[in-house]
C-alpha positions as CSV (number, residue, x, y, z in Angstrom):
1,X,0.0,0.0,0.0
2,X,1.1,3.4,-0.8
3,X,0.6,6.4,1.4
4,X,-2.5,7.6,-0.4
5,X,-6.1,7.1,1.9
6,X,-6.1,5.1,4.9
7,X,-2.7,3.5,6.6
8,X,-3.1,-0.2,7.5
9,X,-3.7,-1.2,10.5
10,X,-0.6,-2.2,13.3
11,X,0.2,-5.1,14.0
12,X,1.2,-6.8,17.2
13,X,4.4,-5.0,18.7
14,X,8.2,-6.4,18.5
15,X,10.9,-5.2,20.7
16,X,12.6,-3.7,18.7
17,X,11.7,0.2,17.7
18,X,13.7,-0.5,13.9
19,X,12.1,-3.4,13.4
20,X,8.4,-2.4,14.3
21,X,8.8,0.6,11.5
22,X,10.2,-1.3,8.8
23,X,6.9,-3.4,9.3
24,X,4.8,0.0,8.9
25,X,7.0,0.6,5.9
26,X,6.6,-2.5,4.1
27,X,2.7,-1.8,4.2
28,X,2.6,1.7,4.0
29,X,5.5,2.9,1.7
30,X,5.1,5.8,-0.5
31,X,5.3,5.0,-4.3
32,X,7.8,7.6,-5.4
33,X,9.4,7.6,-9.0
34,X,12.7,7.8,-7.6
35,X,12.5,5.2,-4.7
36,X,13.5,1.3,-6.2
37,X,10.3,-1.6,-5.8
38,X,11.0,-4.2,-3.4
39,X,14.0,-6.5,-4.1
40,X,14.8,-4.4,-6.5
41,X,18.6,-2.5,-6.6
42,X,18.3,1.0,-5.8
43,X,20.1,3.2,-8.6
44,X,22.5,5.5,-7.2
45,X,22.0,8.4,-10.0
46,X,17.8,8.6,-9.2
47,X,18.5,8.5,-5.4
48,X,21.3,11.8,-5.7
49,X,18.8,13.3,-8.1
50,X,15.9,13.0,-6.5
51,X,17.8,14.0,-2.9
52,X,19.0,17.6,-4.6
53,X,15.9,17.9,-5.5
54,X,14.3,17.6,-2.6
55,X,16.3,19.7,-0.8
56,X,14.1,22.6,0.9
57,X,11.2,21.6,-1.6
58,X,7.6,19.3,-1.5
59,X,7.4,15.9,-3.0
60,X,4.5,17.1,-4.9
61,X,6.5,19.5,-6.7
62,X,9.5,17.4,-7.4
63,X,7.6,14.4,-8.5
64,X,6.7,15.8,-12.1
65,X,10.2,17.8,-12.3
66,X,12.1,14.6,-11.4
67,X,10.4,12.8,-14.3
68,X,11.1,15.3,-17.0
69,X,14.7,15.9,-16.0
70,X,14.9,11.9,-16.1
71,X,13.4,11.8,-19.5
72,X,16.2,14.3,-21.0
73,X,19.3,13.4,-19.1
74,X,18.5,9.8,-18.2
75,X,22.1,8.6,-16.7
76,X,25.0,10.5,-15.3
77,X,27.1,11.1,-19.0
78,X,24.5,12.6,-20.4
79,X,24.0,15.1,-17.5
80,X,27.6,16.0,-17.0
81,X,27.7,16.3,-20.8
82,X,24.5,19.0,-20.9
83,X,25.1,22.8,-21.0
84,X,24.8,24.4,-17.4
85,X,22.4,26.9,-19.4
86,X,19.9,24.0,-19.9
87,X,20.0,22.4,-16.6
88,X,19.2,25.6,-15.0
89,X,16.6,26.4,-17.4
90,X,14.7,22.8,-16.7
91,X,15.6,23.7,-12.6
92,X,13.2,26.4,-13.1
93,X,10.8,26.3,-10.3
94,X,12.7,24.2,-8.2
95,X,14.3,27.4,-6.4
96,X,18.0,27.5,-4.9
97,X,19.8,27.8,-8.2
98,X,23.1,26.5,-6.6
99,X,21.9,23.0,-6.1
100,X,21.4,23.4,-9.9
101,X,25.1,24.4,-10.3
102,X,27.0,21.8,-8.2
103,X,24.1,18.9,-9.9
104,X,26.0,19.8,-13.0
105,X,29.4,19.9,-11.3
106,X,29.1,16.8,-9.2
107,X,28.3,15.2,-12.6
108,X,31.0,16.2,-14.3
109,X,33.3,15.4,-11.4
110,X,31.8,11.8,-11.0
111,X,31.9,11.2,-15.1
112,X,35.6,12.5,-15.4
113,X,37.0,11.1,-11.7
114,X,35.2,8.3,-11.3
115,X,34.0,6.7,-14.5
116,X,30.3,7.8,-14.2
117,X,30.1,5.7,-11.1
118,X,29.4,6.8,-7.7
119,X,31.8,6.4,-4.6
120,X,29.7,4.1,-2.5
121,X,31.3,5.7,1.0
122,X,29.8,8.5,2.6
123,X,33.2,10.0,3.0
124,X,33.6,9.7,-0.5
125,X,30.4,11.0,-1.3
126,X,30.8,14.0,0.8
127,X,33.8,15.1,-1.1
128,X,31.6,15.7,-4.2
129,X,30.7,19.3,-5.4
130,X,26.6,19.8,-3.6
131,X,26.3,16.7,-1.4
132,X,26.1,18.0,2.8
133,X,26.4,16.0,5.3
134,X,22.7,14.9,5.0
135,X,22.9,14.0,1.4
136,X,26.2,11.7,1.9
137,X,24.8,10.0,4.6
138,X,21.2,9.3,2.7
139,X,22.6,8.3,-0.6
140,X,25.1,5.8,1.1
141,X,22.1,4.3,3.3
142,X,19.8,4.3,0.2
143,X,21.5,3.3,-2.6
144,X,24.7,1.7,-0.7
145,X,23.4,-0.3,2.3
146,X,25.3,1.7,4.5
147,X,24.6,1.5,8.3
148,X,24.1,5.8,8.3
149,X,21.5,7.9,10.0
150,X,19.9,10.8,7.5
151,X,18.4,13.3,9.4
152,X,16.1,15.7,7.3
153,X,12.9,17.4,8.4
154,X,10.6,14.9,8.2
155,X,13.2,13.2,10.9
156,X,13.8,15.8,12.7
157,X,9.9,16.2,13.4
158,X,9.5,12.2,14.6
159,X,12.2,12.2,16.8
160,X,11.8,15.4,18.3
161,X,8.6,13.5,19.4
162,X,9.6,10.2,20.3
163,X,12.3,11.6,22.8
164,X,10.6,14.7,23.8
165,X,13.7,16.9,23.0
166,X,13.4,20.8,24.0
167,X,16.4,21.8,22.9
168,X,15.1,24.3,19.8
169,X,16.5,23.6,16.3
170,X,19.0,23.5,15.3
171,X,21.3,23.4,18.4
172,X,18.6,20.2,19.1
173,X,20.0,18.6,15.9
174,X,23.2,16.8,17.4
175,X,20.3,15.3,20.4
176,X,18.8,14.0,17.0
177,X,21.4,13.1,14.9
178,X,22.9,10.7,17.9
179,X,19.5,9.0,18.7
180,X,18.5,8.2,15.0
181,X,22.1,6.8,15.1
182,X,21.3,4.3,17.7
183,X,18.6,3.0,16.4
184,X,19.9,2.4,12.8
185,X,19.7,-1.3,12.0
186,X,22.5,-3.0,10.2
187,X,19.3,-4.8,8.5
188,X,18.0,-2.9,5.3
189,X,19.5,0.9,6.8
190,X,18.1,2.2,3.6
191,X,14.5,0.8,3.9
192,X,14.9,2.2,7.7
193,X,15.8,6.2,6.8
194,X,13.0,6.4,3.8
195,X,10.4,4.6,6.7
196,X,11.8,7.5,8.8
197,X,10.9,9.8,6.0
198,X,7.5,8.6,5.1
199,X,6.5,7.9,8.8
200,X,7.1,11.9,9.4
201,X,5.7,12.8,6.3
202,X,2.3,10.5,6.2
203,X,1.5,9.7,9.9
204,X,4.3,12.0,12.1
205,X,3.1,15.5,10.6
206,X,3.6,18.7,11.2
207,X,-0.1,19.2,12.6
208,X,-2.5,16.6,13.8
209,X,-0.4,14.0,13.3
210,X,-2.1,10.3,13.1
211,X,-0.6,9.1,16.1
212,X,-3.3,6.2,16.6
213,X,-1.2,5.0,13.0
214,X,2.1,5.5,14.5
215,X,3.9,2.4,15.0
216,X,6.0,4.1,18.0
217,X,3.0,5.5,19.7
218,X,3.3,3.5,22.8
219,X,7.3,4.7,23.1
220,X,6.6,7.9,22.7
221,X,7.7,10.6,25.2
222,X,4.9,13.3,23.8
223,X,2.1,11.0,22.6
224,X,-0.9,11.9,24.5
225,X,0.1,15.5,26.0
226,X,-1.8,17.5,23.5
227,X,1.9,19.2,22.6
228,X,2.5,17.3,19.1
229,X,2.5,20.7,17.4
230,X,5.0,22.4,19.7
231,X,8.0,19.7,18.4
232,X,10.4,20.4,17.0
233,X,11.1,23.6,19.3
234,X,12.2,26.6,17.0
235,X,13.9,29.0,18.0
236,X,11.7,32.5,17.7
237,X,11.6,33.8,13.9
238,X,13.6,37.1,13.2
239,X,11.9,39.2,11.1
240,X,13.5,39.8,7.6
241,X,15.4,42.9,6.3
242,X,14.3,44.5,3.1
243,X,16.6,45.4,0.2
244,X,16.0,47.7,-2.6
245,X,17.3,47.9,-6.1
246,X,16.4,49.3,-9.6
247,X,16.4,47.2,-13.0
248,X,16.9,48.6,-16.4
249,X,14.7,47.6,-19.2
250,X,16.5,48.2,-22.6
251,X,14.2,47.8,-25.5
252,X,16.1,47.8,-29.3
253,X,15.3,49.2,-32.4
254,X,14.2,45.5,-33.2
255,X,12.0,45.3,-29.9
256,X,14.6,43.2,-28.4
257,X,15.3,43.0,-24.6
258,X,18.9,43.4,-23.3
259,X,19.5,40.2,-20.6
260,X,23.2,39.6,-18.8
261,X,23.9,36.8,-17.2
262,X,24.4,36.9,-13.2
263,X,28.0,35.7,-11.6
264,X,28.3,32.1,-11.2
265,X,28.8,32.6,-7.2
266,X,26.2,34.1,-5.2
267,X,22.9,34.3,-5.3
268,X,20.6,33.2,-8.5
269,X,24.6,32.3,-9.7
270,X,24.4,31.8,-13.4
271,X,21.0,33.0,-13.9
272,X,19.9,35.3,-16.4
273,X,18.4,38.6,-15.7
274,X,17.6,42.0,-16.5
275,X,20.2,44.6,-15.7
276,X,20.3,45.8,-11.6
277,X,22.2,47.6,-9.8
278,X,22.9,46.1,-6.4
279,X,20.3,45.1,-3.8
280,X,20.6,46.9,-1.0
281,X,18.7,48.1,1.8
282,X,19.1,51.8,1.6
283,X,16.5,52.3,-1.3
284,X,17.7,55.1,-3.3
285,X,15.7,58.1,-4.3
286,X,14.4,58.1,-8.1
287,X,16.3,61.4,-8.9
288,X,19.7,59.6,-8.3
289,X,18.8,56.0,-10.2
290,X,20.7,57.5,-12.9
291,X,23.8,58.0,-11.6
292,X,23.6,53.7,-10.5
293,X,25.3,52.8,-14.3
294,X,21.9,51.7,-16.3
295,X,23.4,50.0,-18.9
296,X,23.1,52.2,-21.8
297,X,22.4,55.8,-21.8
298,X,18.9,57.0,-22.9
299,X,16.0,58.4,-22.4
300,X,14.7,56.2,-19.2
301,X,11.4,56.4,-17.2
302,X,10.4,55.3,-14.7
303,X,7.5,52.6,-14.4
304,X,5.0,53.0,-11.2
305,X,4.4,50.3,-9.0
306,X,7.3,48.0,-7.8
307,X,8.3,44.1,-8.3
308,X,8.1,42.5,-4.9
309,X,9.5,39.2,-4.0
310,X,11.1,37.5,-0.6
311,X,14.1,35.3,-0.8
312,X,15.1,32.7,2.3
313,X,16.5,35.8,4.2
314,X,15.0,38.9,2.9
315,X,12.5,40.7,0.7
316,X,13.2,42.8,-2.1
317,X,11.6,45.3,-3.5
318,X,12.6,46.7,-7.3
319,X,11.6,49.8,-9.3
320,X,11.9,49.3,-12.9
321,X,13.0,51.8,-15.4
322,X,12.5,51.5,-19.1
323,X,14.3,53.1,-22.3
324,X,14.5,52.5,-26.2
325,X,17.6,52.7,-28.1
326,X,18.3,51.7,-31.7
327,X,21.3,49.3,-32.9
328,X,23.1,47.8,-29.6
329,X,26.2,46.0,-29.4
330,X,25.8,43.8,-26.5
331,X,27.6,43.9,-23.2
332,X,29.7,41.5,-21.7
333,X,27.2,38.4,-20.4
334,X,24.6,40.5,-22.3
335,X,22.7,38.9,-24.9
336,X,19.3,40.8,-26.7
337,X,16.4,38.5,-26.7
338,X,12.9,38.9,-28.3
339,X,10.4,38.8,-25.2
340,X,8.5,36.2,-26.7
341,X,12.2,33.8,-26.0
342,X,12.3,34.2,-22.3
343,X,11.1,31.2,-21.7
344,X,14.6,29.2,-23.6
345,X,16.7,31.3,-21.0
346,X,17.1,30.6,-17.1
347,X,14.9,33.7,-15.8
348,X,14.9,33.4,-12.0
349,X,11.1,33.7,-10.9
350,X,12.1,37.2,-9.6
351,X,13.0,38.6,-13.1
352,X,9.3,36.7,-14.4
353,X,7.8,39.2,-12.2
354,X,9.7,42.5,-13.9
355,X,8.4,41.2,-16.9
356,X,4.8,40.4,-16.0
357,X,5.2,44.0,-14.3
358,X,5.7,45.4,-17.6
359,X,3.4,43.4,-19.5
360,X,0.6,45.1,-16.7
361,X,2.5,48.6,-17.2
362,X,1.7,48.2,-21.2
């Protein structure tokens, strides 16, 4: 059974914790594209892809993305062999455009180092351009057997539970990390961090959780108390600064739009964008936009309204002025493209907006 409608029942309980969930798991397992059947060999290349994906995004929205990136760069050589333009392109509405980056440089590093085949330690694995501590220590449990504890958010959220820890994230982490390693069985490891997974994900969630499904109910430090929603403890949120920057929207005699492309590090790295100064959080008054470099002189205006978006650690707010020129030569990392291309280059969602914002402005 998959974890769609109603969990199966429990059955009678063992005495061991590992071996009561991998019971759950084999009834209740999630049917994932990426995850291999029963007795079948995980693949090391769908269990890295799917776990960069997944990184600070929903199943849901992975699920379709996984399967058309599969369908174009099926196995590792033809990934490492792609052009980082079209991988970022296809990342496109997966957000943190750096996991995009080191996905095409871990490629290329495993193809040309290791003969398309990945190092099966988590040491080993850890070395390799994108891949944390979590990500080395899921892939070698997954698609290696190793006897490793993963510990993503889904975990985090059971165990914080099960042991009752008060410690707030993420200083509560290493309470975490050490108790998911003591229960790690050398029996089926990888079957035992994707029950993990699913149990905080299907039964273990983040409120009302199903704990009459739970196979740990009855060791559970919190079950009962009416304080399920209060684990894991966070620390209290800090509100967000705002930063404020103009972009330039250059318009050719050919109704062309000048794009540059962004610097590799940093944020959005490698994306394409309109022309910005920097984002800062002094906003600077209209009369003095000017004197910020746009990237051409002209006759620029200014368009009302703003682009508003919020990043991980801050909002940002962006005026947009607009100018025609005639015959361009591009800049350096500037291309001119026709508005109705966008959608071949790797626009950051943040850059969509300043378009449909002109689009609205006419």
């Amino acid at each position: 059974m998959t974890g769609q409608g109603k969990v199966a029942s429990l059955p009678k309980k063992s005495n061991s914790p590992a071996t009561d969930l991998l019971s759950w798991y084999d009834r209740n397992r999630r049917d994932l594209p990426w995850r291999s059947r029963p007795g079948e060999a995980p693949d090391p290349y769908h269990v890295w892809l799917s776990e960069i994906m997944l990184q600070q995004t929903t199943v849901a929205t992975v699920m379709p993305r996984y399967q058309a990136f599969l369908e174009r760069w099926p196995t590792m050589a033809t990934l490492a062999a792609a052009l980082l333009d079209d991988v970022l392109h296809e990342w496109q509405g997966l957000g943190y455009y750096a996991r995009a980056r080191n996905l095409h440089r871990c490629a290329g590093v495993v193809n040309r180092e290791y003969g398309g085949v990945f190092p099966d330690t988590e040491s080993g694995l850890h070395a390799l351009p994108g891949i944390g501590e979590y990500t080395a220590a899921a892939i070698a449990a997954i698609a290696f057997g190793k006897v490793t504890a993963p510990v993503d958010g889904n975990i985090i959220r059971v165990i914080s539970r099960l042991e009752k820890i008060e410690t707030p994230m993420p200083a509560g982490k290493k309470q975490i990390e050490a108790a998911v390693e003591a229960m790690v069985p050398a029996y089926r490891p990888g079957d035992f961090a994707q029950a993990m997974m699913d149990l905080g994900a299907m039964v273990c969630t983040p409120r009302n959780p199903k704990c009459n499904e739970c196979p740990w109910a009855e060791g559970c430090r919190v079950h009962g108390s009416g304080e399920e929603d209060r684990f894991p403890v966070k620390k209290p949120k800090q509100s967000k600064p705002t930063r404020h920057g103009t972009v330039f929207w250059l318009v050719d005699g050919d109704g062309r739009v000048l794009l540059r492309r962004r610097p590799e590090s940093g944020l959005l790295g490698g994306m394409m964008e309109f022309p910005s100064t920097e984002w800062e959080e002094k906003q600077t008054p209209n009369g003095e936009v000017l004197q910020q470099a746009p990237p051409y002189a002209g006759k620029w205006q200014a368009l009302e309204g703003e682009v508003k978006h919020t990043f991980t650690h801050f909002h940002l707010r962006l005026t947009v002025w607009k100018a025609r020129v005639g015959t361009c030569a591009s800049l350096p990392n500037g291309y001119w493209v026709f508005p109705n291309d966008f959608g071949n280059h790797a626009l950051p969602t943040v850059m969509k907006k300043v378009a449909g914002h002109l689009d609205k402005a006419g």
